[in-house]
C-alpha positions in Angstrom: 59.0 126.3 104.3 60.8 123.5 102.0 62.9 121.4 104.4 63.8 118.7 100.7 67.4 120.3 100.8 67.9 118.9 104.3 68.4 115.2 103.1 70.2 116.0 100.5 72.6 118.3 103.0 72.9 115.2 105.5 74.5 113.3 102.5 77.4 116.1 101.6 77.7 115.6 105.1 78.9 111.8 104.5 80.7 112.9 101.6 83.1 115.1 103.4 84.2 111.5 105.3 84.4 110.0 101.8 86.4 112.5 100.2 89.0 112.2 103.4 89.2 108.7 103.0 90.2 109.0 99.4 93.2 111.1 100.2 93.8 109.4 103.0 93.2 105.9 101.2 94.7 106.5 97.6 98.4 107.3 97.2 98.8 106.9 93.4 96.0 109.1 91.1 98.7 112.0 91.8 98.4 115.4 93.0 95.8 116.9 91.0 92.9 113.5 91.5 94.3 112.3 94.7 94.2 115.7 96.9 92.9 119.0 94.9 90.1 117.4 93.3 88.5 115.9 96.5 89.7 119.0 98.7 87.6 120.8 95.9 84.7 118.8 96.4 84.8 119.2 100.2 84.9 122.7 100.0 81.3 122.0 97.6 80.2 120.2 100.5 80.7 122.6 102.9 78.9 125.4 101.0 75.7 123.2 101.0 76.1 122.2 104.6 76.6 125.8 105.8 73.5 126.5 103.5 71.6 123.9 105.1 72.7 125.4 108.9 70.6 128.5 107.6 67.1 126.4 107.2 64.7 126.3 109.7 64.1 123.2 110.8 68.0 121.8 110.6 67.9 121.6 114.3 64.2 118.8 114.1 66.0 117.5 111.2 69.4 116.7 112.6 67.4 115.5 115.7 65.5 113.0 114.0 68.2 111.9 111.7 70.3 111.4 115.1 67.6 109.1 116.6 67.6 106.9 113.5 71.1 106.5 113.7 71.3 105.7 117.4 68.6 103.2 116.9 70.1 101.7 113.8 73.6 101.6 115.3 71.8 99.8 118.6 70.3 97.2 116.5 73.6 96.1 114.4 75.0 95.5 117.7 72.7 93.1 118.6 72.8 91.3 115.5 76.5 91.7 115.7 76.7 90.0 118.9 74.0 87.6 118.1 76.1 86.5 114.9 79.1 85.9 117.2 
């Protein structure tokens, strides 16, 4: 069982929200850079995270990855606050 593709499927994850903020973000490169080309590399994304949802152990890995973030998102807060 090789779970290595997992990580790497977490970050197309975050990409997706990248390539949405380009559009979203950036009026001027035109119609070709500014919308196909990152709708394009969404649609790449997508095939690698529907090819990670086959895997095994994408359930253990999205639970673990889900803690981390929790935890990390707990502690910013704090130093957040702390900072204030």
């Amino acid at each position: 069982m090789d779970t290595s593709e997992l990580p790497i499927a977490f970050l197309y994850f975050v990409y997706l929200f990248l390539y949405f903020w380009y559009v979203k973000k950036f009026k001027e490169p035109g119609i070709f850079n500014g919308y196909i080309l990152p709708l394009m590399a969404a649609a790449g994304s997508i095939f690698i995270i529907y090819a990670a949802l086959k895997k095994e152990m994408i359930i253990e890995f999205s639970v673990v990855i889900a803690i981390i973030m929790i935890i990390g998102n707990l502690l910013n807060k704090k130093r957040i606050v702390k900072n204030l």
